[in-house]
VOTIGU-229278 format. One line per field, with one value per residue (C-alpha): x, y, z. Coordinates in Angstrom, 3 decimals. Example, Ala and Ser with C-alpha at 12.3 -4.5 7.8 and 13.67 -1.06 7.14 Angstrom:
x	[12.300, 13.670] .
y	[-4.500, -1.060] .
z	[7.800, 7.140] .
This chain:
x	[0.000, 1.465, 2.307, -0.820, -3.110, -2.445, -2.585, -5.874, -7.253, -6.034, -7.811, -11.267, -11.372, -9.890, -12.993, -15.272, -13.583, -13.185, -17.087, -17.803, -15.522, -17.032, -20.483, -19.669, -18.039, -21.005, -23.181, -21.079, -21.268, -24.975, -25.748, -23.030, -25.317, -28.423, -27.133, -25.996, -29.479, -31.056, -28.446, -29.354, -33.039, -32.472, -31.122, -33.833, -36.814, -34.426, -34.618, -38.343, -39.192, -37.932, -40.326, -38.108, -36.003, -32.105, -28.995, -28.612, -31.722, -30.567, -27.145, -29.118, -31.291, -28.509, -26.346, -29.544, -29.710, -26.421, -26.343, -29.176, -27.901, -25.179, -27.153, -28.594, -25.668, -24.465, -27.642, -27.181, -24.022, -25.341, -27.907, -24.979, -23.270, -26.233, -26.378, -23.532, -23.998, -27.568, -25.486, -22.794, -25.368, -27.713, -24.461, -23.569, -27.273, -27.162, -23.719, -24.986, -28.369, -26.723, -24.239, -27.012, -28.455, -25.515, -25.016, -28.716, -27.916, -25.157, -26.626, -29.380, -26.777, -25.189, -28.777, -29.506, -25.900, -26.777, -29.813, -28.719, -26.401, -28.611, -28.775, -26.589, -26.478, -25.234, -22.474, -21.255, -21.296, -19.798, -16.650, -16.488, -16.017, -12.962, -9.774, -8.001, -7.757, -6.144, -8.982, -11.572, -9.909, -9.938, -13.315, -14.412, -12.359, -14.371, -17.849, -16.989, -15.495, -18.894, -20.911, -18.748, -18.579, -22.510, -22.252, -20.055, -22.315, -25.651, -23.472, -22.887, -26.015, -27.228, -24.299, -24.923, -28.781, -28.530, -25.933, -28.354, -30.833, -28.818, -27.772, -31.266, -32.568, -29.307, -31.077, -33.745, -32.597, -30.543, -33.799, -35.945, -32.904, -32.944, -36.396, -35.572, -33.660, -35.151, -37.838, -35.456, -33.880, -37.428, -38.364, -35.226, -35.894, -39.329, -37.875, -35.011, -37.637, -39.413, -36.292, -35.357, -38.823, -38.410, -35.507, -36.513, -39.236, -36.570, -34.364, -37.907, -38.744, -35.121, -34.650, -37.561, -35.165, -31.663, -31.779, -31.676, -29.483, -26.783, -27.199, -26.715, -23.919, -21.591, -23.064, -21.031, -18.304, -17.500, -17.846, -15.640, -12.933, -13.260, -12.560, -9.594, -8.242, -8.670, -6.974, -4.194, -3.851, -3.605, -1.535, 0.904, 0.988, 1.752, 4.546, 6.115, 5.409, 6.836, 10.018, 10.870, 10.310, 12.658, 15.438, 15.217, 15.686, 18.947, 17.413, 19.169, 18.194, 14.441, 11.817, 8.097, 7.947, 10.004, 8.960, 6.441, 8.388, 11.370, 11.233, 11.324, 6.958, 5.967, 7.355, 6.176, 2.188, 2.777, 4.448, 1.250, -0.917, 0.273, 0.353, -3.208, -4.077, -7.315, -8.402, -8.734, -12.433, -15.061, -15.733, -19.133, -20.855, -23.039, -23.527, -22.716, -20.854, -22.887, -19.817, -16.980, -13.035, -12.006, -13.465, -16.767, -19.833, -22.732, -25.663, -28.080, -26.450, -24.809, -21.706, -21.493, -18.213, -18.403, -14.762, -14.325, -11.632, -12.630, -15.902, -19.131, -20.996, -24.745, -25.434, -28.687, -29.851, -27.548, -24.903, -21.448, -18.192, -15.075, -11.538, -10.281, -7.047, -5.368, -3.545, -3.988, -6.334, -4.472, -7.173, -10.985, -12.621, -16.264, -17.684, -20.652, -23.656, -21.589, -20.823, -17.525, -14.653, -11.992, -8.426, -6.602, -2.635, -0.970, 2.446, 2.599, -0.933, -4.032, -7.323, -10.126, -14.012, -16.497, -19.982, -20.213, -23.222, -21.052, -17.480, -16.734, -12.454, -10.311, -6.872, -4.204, -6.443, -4.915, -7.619, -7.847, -9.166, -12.906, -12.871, -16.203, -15.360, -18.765, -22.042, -22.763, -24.589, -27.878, -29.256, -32.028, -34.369, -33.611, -33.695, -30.287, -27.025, -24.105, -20.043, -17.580, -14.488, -10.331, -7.404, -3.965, -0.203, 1.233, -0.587, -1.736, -5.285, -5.541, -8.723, -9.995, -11.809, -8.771, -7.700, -11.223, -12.335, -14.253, -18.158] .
y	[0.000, 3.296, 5.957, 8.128, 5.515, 5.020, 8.384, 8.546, 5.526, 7.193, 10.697, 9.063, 6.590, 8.685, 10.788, 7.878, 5.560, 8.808, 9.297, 5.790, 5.969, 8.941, 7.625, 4.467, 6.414, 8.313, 5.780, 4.083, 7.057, 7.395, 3.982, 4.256, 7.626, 5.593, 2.580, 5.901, 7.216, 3.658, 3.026, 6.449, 5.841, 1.915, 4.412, 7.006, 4.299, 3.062, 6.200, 7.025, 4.779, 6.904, 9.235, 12.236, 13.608, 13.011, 14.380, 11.257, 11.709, 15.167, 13.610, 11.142, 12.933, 15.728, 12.990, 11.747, 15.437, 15.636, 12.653, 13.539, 16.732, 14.720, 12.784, 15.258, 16.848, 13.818, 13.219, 16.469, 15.523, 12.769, 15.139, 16.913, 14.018, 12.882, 16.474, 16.271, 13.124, 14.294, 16.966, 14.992, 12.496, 15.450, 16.786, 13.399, 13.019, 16.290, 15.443, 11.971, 13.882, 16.020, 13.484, 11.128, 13.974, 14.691, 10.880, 10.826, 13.969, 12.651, 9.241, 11.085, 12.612, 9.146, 7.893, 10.421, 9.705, 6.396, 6.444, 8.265, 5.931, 2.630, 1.456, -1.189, -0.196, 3.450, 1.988, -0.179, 2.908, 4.939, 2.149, 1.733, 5.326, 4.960, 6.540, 3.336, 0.358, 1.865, 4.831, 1.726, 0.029, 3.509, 4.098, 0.479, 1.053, 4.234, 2.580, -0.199, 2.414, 4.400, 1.594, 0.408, 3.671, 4.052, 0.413, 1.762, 4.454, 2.558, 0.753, 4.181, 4.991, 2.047, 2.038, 5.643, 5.279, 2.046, 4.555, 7.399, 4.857, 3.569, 7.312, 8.165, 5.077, 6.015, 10.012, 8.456, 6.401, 9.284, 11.470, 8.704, 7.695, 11.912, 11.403, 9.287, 11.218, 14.209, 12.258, 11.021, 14.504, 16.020, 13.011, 13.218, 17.314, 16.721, 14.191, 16.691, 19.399, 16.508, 15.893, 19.794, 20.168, 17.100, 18.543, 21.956, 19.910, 17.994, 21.118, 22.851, 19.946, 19.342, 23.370, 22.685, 20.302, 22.645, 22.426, 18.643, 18.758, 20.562, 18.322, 15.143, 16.634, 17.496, 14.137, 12.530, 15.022, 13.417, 10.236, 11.013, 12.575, 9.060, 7.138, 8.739, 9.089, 5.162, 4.668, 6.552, 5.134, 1.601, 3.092, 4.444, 1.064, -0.888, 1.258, 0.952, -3.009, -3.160, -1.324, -3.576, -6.527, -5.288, -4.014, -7.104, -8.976, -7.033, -4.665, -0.909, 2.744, 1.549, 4.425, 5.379, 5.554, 2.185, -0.004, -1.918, -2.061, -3.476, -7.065, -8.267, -9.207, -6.464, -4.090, -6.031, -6.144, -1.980, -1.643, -4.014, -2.055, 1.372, 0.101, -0.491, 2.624, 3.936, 0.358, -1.543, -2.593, -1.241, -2.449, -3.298, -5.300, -2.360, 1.548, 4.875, 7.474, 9.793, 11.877, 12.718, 13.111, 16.329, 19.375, 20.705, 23.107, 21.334, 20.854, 23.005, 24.087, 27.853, 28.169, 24.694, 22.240, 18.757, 17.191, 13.636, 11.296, 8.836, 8.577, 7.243, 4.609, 4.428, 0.477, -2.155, -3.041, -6.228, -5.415, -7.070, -5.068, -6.279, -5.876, -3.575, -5.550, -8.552, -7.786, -8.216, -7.477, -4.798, -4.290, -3.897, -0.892, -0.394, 2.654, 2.853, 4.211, 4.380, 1.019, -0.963, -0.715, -3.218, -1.861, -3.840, -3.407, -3.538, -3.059, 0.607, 1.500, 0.882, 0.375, 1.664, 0.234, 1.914, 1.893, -1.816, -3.170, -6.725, -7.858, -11.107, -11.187, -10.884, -8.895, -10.805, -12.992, -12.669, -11.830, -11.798, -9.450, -8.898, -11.006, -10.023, -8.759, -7.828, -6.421, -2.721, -1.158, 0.886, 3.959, 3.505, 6.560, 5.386, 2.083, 2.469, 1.205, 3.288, 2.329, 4.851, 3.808, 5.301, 5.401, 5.360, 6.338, 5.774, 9.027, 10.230, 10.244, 9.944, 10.528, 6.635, 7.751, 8.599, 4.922, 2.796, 1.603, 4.282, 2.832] .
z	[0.000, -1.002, 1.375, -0.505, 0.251, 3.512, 4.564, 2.710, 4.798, 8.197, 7.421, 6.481, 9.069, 11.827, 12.222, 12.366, 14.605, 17.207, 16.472, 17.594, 20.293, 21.552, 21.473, 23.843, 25.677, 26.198, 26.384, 29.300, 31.241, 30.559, 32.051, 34.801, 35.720, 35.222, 37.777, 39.950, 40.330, 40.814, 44.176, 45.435, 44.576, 46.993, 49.522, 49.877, 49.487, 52.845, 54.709, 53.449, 56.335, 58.929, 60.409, 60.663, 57.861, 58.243, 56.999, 55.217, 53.047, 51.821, 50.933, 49.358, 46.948, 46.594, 45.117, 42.883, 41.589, 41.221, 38.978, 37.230, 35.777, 34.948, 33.153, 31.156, 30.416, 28.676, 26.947, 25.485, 24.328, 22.839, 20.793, 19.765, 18.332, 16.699, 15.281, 13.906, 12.390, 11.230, 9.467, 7.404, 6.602, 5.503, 3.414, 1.810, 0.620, -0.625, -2.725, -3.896, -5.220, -6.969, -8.307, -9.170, -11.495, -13.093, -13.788, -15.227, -17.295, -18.727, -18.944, -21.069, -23.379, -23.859, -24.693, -26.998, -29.115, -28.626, -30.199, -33.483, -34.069, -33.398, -37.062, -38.141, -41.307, -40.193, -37.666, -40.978, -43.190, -40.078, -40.252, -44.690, -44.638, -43.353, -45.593, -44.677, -42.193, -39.099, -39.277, -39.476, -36.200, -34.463, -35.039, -34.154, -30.833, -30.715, -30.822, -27.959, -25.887, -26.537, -25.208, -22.597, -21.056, -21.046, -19.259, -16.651, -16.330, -15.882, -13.427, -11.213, -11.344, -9.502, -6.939, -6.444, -5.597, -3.798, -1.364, -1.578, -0.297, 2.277, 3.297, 3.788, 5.483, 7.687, 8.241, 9.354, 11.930, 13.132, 13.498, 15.404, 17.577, 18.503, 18.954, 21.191, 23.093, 23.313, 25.372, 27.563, 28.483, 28.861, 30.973, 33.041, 33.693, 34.631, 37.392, 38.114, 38.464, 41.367, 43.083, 43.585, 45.142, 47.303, 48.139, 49.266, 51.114, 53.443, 53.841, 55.268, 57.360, 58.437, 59.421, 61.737, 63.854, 63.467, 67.447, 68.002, 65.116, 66.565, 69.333, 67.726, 65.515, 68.588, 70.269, 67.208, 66.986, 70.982, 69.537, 66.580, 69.602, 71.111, 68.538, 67.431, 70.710, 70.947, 67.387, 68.406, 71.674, 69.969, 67.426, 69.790, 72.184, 68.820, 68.001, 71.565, 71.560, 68.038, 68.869, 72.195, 69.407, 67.052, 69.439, 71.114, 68.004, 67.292, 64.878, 64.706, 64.028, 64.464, 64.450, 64.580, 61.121, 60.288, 62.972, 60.711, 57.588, 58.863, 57.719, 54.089, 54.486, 56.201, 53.435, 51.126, 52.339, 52.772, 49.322, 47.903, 49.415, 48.184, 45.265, 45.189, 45.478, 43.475, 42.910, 46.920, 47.309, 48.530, 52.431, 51.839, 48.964, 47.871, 48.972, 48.488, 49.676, 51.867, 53.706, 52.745, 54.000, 55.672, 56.692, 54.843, 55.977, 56.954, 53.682, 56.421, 59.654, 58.618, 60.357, 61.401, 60.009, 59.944, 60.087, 58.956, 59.232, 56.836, 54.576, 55.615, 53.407, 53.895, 52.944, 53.419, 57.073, 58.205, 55.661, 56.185, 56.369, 54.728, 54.764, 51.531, 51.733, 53.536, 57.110, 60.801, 63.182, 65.382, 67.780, 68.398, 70.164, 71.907, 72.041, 73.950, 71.729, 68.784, 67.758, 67.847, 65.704, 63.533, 63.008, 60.734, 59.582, 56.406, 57.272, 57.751, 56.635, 58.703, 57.826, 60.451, 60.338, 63.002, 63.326, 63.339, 65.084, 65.320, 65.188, 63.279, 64.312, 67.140, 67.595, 65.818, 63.343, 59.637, 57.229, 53.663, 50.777, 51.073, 54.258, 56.272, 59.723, 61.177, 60.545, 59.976, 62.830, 61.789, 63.428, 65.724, 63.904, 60.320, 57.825, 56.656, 57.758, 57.990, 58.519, 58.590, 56.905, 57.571, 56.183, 58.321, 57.450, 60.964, 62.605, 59.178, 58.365, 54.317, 52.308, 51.859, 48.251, 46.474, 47.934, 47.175, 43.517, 41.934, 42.530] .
């Protein structure tokens, strides 16, 4: 294949392998969106039952909405697509048109010549009135070249409207598949239009109880206080226990920060699980995210910050909790009226699960990927459960959704 070809080959096909690209790629996200809004829709029908609106439902249905205009926005990109699509196909129909009439123009002409020159006895005359025998052979050439070219042409005529055919049946599922959606963005407004009035509904209803809120948020800020203080605690006996271990084993310069990476496995397990980073598993089965890491202002409460150390997952009632990666149990912690808690190491990294209504491992048990280590504890005013999940470098706290498979 010449280099002319080729580079012929790469500009048309270029553009239409990006185009179909594109479009998957669109329609991926489209039904990733769609299986979005169906979790958050599980979640809200779970916290419906409650008889009091929660924090939980607004972070519910503001993820929904969220999602939704997502989805619209990509549906819209969609249209675009298609529009453009619409438009070259529109544009090649044109061309072909007026190619076909050209063809059937010139087709006429051919016809027409054609037709004058039909007689035999004409054609024979035509080729004895030749001044000698290489004028005869030119004008015989003449004649076959005549009819084979009006042969040819019949034959791109019917090529050319068989692809004008095709181009137009091709327009016209283009304009139905708009059609299509069209509907499905006006549908998904008049939903979004629902949700932002449900919405405005729980943020009325939920104003109404900003006192007990505030109550119940520094309620589980003190918890949060506890919790830490008991991770740290742990954290801080491990490293003193660990130390003693090494030293006594002959091991030098041993710190803080390299006390659990100083043999060949434990380095390895922290090194494995660093490099795991974006893709560990989620701790629970199924759920979304309804807090995140860090320090944010509340969805209602002006002036008021919630700070979290990890990211809570709301999940089903009786939902088990799993380790994101293997390691050992370091320790368990209760917490009266918040739950217990499973800390697991991974070399230097630690993994933190609270809110757990049950606890399915003891300090020192091994436990594998995805291993279930208890149950998820639900909230006594709502039908939802709810684990909070962390993220430990030594005394670090990292953000666990940068560390967790995107969901």
């Amino acid at each position: 294949m010449s280099v002319s070809v080729k580079l012929f080959a790469i500009c048309f096909l270029l553009p239409l392998l990006l185009s179909a690209q594109s479009k998957r790629e669109l329609e991926m996200k489209k039904a990733k969106l769609q299986q979005e809004i169906i979790e958050a829709n599980k979640q809200l029908n779970l916290l419906s039952k409650s008889k009091t609106v929660s924090i939980k439902q607004i972070d519910a249905i503001k993820k929904k909405i969220s999602a939704r205009q997502e989805l619209i926005s990509t549906i819209n990109s969609e249209i675009n697509s298609l529009d453009k699509e619409i438009g070259k196909t529109s544009g090649e129909i044109h061309s072909l048109s007026d190619e076909m009439s050209e063809l059937k123009k010139s087709y006429a002409r051919l016809i027409q010549a054609a037709q004058l020159n039909q007689n035999r006895y004409q054609r024979l005359m035509y080729l004895f009135s030749s001044a000698d025998f290489n004028q005869a052979f030119s004008r015989l050439k003449y004649l076959q070249q005549i009819n084979e070219y009006r042969r040819k042409q019949a034959a791109k005529i019917d090529s050319t409207q068989l692809l004008l055919a095709q181009k137009k049946s091709s327009l016209e599922i283009q304009k139905q598949e708009k059609t299509g959606l069209r509907n499905s963005e006006l549908e998904n407004k008049r939903k979004l239009d629902n949700e932002k009035k449900e919405q405005d509904r729980m943020l009325a209803r939920l104003q109404d109880r900003e006192s007990k809120l505030r109550k119940e948020i520094a309620e589980k800020e003190r918890a949060k206080k506890k919790l830490e203080n008991a991770i740290a605690a742990l954290v801080r006996k491990e490293i003193e226990a660990a130390k003693k271990k090494a030293i006594a084993k002959g091991k030098k310069n041993v710190t803080n920060a390299n006390v659990f990476t100083l043999t060949p496995e434990a380095q390895k397990l922290s090194s494995s699980f660093a490099a795991n980073k974006g893709s560990l598993p989620w701790p629970v089965e199924k759920g979304i995210i309804s807090e995140y890491f860090g320090e944010h202002p509340h969805p209602t409460l002006k002036g008021v910050i919630i700070k979290n150390d990890g990211i809570d997952i709301l999940s089903s009632p009786g939902s088990s909790a799993r380790s994101i990666f293997r390691g050992e149990v370091s320790g368990t912690i209760e917490l009266p009226g918040s739950g217990s808690a499973v800390i697991i190491r991974h070399g230097e990294y630690l993994t933190v699960y609270s809110n757990l209504e049950s606890i399915a491992v003891k300090k020192g048990d091994a436990v594998a990927t995805k291993q279930t280590i208890g149950t998820i504890g639900a909230a006594s005013d709502e039908s939802r459960a709810q684990m909070n999940l962390q993220i430990w470098k030594g005394f670090n706290k990292l953000n666990p959704q940068q560390w967790i498979a995107r969901n």
